[in-house]
C-alpha positions, 0 to 999 in steps of 0.5 A: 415677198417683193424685194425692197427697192431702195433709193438711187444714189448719186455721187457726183466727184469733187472738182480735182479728184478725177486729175491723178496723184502727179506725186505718185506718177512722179515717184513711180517714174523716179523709181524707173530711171534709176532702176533701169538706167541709173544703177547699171551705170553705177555697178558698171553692168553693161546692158546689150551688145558690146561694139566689136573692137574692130569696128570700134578703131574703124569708127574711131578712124572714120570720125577723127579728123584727117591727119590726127590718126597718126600724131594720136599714135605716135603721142601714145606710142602705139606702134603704126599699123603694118604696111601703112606710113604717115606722110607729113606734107610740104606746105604748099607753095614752100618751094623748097625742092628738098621737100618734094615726096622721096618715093617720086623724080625730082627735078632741081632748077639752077639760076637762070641766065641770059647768054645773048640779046639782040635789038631789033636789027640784030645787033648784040647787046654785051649787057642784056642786065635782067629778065623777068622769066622765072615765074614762067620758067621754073614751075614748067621745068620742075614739071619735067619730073613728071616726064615719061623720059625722065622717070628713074632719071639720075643727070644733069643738063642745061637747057635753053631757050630762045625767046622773040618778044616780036614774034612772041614766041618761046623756043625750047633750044638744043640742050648743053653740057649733059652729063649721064644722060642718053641722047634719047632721053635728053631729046624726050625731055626736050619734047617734054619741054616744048609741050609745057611752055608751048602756052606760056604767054609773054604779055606780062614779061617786061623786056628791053630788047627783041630776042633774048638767048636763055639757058637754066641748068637742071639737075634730075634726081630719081625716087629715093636718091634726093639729096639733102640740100636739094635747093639752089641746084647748078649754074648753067655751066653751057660755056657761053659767058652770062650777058645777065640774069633771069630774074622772078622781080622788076626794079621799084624804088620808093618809100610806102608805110604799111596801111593795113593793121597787120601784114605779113611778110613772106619770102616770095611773092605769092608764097604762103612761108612767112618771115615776119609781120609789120603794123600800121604805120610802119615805114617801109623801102620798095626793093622790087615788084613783081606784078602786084606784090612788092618786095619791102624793107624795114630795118632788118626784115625783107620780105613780100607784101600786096599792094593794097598793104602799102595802100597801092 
């Protein structure tokens, strides 16, 4: 007997009900996160490896600013690691020889003075008043520290120097009153002296008269022998009577106010260490200058400022 054939039936499906069940999938992935990130977290179960510890402090180094390695230790208390030590810096441009880094020879530079001028027809001059050569002078000497004559030096001497404005010229001198040092070494860092002002240029040098006679005093320390109160140094004690002085400032005079909304005030001229600070408005006295930078007074603070802060 033939099989009964039954009717065909189709069902088309309503419109959203081939879209999934959102609710189902939410909760299904809600379920996930807890289970798979959520609850180890919370029981405190690690899942992988750990970071070796070794690797850790070198990440943890490598990622901390420079500098802050040091001040983190010593604020936990943690002993510093064997064969290393935190040096702190001198500020740059602070000056202060004491500052210099003990492990290195240090060089003090004594005040600067004139000995002799002559105008042009060679006549000596008694009162030679001041020359604006330190800024010339005393970086190129403190360089001599870095003289192959004068590593692990430990002396005094005074050096001097014959400047010719006609010529342009500056001429490391035969030094004077040495004291612990060898002729050797004394004529090492003359070469050394040569080499450094051999470029020294004296177009910005204001003078008076023709040729001056200079001497400055220097005082060499070896690494680990600095003293305490390294600043200032000796005079240039050669035995010649001073006729004037060397000096880093020409004379200004006159009254300014200060046209900037806040000025600092700074120990030197070009020098980053701070003596305090004036407000727009503020009445000042020129004191000196020195190229673009003047040397201002107001009440009981002294100090440098740029000439576009007194609206020069």
């Amino acid at each position: 007997m033939g099989k009964t054939d039954r009717p065909l039936a189709v069902e088309i499906p309503r419109p959203g009900s081939e879209h999934p069940a959102w609710s189902r999938v939410g909760a299904i992935g809600l379920a996930g996160f807890l289970i798979g990130i959520a609850w180890p977290r919370i029981a405190g179960v690690r899942i992988g490896p750990s970071v070796p510890g070794d690797l850790r402090a070198q990440i943890e180094a490598t990622a901390s600013p420079a500098g802050s390695a040091a001040p983190r230790a010593a604020a936990s208390g943690a002993p510093a690691p064997s064969g290393s030590a935190a040096v702190a810096p001198a500020p740059a441009g602070s000056g202060d020889p004491a500052a210099a880094p003990a492990n290195q020879e240090l060089v003090v530079v004594g005040a600067g003075k004139i000995t002799k001028c002559f105008e042009k027809k060679d006549k000596k001059i008694e009162d030679c008043e001041k020359l604006l050569f330190d800024p010339i002078a005393v970086p190129r000497l403190k360089e001599l520290s870095k003289c192959p004559s004068a590593l692990g030096l430990e002396g005094k001497m005074t050096i001097g120097f014959e400047i010719n404005f006609e010529k342009k010229e500056i001429q490391v001198a035969k030094a004077k009153k040495v004291s612990g040092m060898p002729s050797t070494t004394v004529n090492g860092i003359l070469q050394c002296a040569a080499h450094e002002f051999g470029n020294a240029s004296l177009e910005e040098v204001p003078h008076k008269y023709r040729r001056y006679t200079l001497a400055y005093a220097l005082n060499f320390y070896k690494p680990g022998k600095h003293p305490g109160d390294a600043a200032g140094g000796a005079d240039a004690g050669d035995g010649d009577a001073a006729a004037g002085a060397t000096t880093s400032e020409t004379e200004a005079t006159g009254n300014a106010v200060i046209a900037s909304d806040s000025v600092s005030l700074r120990k030197e001229a070009k020098g980053k260490e701070k003596v305090g600070r004036l407000v727009r408005g503020t009445k000042v006295k020129i004191l000196a200058k020195q190229n673009d930078w003047y040397k201002v007074e107001s009440g009981s603070n002294v100090g440098w400022v740029y000439r576009t802060a007194i609206g020069l």
